[in-house]
Backbone as a chain_set.jsonl record, in Angstrom:
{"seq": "XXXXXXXXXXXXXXXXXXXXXXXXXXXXXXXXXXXXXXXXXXXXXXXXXXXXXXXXXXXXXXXXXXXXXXXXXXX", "coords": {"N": [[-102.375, 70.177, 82.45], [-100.082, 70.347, 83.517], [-98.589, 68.053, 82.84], [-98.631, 67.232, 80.546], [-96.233, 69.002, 80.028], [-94.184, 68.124, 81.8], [-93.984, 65.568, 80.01], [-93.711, 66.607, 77.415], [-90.927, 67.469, 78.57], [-89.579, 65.341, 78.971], [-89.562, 64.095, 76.119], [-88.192, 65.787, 74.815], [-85.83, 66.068, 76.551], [-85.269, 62.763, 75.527], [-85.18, 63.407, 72.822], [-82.809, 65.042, 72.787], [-80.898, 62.827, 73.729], [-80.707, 61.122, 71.344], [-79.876, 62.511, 69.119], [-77.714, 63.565, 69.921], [-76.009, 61.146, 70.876], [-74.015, 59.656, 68.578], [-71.866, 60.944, 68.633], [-70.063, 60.776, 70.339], [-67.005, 58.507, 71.164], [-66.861, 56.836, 72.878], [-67.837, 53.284, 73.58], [-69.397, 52.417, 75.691], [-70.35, 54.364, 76.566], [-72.034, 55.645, 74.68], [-73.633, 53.636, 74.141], [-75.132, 54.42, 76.93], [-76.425, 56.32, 76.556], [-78.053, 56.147, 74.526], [-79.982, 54.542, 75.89], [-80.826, 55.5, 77.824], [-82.101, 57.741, 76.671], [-83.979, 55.963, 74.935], [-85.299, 54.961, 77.547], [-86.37, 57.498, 77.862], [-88.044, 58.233, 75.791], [-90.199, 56.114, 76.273], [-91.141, 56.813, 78.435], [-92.255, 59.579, 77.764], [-93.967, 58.432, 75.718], [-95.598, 56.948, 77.379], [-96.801, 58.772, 79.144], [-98.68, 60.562, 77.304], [-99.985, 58.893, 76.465], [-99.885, 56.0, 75.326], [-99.595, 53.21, 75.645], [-98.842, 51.144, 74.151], [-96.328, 52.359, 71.835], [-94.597, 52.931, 73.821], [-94.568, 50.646, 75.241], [-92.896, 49.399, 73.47], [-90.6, 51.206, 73.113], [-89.402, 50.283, 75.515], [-88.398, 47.929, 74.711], [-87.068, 48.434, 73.0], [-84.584, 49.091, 74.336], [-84.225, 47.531, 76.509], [-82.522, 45.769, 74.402], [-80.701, 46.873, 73.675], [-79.514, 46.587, 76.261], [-78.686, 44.227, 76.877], [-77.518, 42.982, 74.819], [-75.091, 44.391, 74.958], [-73.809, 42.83, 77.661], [-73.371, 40.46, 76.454], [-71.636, 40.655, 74.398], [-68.952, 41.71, 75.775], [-69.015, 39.79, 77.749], [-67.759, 37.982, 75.824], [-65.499, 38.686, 75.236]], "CA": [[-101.403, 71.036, 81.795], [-98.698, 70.226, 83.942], [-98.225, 66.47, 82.975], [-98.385, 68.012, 78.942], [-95.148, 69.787, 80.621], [-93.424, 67.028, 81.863], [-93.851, 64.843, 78.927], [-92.308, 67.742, 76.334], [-89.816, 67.738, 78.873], [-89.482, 63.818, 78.714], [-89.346, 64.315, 74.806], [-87.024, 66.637, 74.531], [-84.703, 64.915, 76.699], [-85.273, 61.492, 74.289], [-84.333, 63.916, 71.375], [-81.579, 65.429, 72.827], [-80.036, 61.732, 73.753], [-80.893, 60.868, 69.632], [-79.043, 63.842, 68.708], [-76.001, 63.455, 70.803], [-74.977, 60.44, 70.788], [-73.382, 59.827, 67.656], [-70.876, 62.117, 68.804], [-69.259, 60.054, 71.694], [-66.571, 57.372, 70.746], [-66.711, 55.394, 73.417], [-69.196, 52.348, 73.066], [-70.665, 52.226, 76.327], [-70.988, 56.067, 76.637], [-73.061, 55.61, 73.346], [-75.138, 52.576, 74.842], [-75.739, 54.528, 77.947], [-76.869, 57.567, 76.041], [-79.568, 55.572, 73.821], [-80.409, 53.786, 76.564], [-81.652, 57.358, 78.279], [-83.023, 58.562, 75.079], [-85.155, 55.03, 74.612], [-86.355, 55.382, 78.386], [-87.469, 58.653, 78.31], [-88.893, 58.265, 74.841], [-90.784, 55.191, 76.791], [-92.115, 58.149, 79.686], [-92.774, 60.33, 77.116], [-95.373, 58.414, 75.119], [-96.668, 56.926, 78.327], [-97.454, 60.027, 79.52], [-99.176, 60.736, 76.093], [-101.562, 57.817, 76.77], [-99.795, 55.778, 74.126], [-98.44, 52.247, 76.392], [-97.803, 50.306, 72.911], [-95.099, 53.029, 72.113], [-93.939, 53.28, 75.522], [-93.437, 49.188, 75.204], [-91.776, 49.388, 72.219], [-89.375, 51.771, 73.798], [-88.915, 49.764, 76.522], [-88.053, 46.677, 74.179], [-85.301, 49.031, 72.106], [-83.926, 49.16, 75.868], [-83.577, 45.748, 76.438], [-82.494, 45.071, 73.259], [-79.617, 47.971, 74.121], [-78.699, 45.932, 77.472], [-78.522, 42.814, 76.806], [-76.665, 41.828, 73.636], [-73.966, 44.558, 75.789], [-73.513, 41.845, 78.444], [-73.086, 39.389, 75.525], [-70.386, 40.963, 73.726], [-68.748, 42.172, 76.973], [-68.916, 38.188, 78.232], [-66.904, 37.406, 74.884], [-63.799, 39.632, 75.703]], "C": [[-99.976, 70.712, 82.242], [-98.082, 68.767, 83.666], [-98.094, 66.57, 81.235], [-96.66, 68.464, 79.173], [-94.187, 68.933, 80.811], [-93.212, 66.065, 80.511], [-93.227, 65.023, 78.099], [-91.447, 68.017, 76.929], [-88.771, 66.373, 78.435], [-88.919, 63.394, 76.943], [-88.278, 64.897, 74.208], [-85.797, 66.443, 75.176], [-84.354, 63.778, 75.644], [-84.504, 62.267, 73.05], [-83.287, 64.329, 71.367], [-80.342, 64.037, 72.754], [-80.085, 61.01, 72.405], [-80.059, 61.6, 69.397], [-77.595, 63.61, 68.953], [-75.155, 61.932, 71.031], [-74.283, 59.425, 70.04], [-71.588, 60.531, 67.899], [-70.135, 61.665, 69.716], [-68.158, 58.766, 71.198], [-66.464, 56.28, 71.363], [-67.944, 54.355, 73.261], [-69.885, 52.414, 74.427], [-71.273, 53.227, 76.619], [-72.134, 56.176, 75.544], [-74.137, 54.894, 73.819], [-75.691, 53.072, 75.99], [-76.618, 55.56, 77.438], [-78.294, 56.938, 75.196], [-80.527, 55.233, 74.891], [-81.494, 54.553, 77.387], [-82.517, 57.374, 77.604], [-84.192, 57.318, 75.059], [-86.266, 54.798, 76.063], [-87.168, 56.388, 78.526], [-88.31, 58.866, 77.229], [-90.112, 57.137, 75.652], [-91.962, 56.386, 78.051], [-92.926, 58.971, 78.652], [-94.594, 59.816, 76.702], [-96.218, 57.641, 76.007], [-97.571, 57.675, 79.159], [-98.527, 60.771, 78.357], [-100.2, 59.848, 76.181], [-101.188, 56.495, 75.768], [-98.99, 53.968, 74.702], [-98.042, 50.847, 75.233], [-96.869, 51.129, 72.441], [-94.101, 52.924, 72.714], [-93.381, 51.581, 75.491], [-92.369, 48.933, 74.505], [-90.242, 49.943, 72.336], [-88.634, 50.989, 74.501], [-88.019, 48.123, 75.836], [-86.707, 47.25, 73.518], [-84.669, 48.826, 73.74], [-83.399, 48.506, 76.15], [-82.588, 45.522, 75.398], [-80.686, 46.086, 73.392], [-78.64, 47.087, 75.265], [-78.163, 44.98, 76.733], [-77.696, 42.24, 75.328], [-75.077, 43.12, 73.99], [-73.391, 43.518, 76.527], [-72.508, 40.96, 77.65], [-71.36, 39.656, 75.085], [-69.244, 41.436, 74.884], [-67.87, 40.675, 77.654], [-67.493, 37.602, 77.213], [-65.886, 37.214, 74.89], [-63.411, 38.741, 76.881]], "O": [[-98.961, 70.78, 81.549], [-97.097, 68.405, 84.31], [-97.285, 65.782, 80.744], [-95.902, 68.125, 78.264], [-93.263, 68.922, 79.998], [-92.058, 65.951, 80.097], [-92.339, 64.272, 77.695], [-90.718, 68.839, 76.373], [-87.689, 66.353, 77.849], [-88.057, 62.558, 76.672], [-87.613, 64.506, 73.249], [-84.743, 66.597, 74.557], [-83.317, 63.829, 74.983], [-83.504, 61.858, 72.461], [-82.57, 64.245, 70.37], [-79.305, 64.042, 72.092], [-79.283, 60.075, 72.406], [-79.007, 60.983, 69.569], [-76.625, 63.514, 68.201], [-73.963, 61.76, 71.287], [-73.926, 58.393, 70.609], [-70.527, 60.433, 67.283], [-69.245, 62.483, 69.95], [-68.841, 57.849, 70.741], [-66.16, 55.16, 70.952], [-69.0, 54.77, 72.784], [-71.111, 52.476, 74.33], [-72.469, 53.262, 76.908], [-73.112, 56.893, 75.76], [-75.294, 55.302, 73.926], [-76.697, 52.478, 76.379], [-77.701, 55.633, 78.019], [-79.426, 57.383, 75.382], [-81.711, 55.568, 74.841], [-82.682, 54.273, 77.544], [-83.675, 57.049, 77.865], [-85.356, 57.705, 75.169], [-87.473, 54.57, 75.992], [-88.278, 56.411, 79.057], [-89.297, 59.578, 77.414], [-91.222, 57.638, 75.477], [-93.175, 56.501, 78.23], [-94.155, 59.017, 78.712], [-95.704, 60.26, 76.996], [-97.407, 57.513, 75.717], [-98.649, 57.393, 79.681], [-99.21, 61.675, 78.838], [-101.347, 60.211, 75.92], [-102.178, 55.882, 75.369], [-97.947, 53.596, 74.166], [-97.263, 49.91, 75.408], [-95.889, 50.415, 72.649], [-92.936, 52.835, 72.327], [-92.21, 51.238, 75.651], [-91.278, 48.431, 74.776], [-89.176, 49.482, 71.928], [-87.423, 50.87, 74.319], [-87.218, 47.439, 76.473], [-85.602, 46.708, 73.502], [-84.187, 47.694, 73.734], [-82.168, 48.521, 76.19], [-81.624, 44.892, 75.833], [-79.642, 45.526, 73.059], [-77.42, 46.94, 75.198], [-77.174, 45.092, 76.009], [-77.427, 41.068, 75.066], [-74.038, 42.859, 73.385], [-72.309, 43.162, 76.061], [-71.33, 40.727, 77.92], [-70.319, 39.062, 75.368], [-68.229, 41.413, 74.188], [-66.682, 40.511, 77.93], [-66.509, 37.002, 77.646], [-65.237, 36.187, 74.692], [-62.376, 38.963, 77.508]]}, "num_chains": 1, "name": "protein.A"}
């Protein structure tokens, strides 16, 4: 019951960082905010039993870092 608990907490974090950050203008405040939202969506559905989800998450993540660096490097 208590790991059900954590998880809809885990979730509801992820949705809140979906939700919110739209609303930020700066760019890396935005990339740090997904970046949240796609880890804890990643806890979430690992905690759910679900670890192709949970990779998938973890790949939006990456996919979040790393072409930052890039563009970052450019400047």
């Amino acid at each position: 019951m208590a790991a059900i608990m954590i998880a809809t907490a885990f979730g509801c974090v992820a949705l809140l960082c979906v939700i919110s950050w739209p609303f930020f203008d700066d760019y890396r405040t935005a990339v740090k905010i997904q970046s949240a939202g796609a880890a804890a969506f990643a806890l979430y559905f690992l905690m759910l039993g679900s670890p192709t989800a949970a990779i998938a998450c973890l790949i939006s993540c990456s996919q979040l870092a790393f072409p930052r660096q890039c563009v970052i490097a450019m400047w």
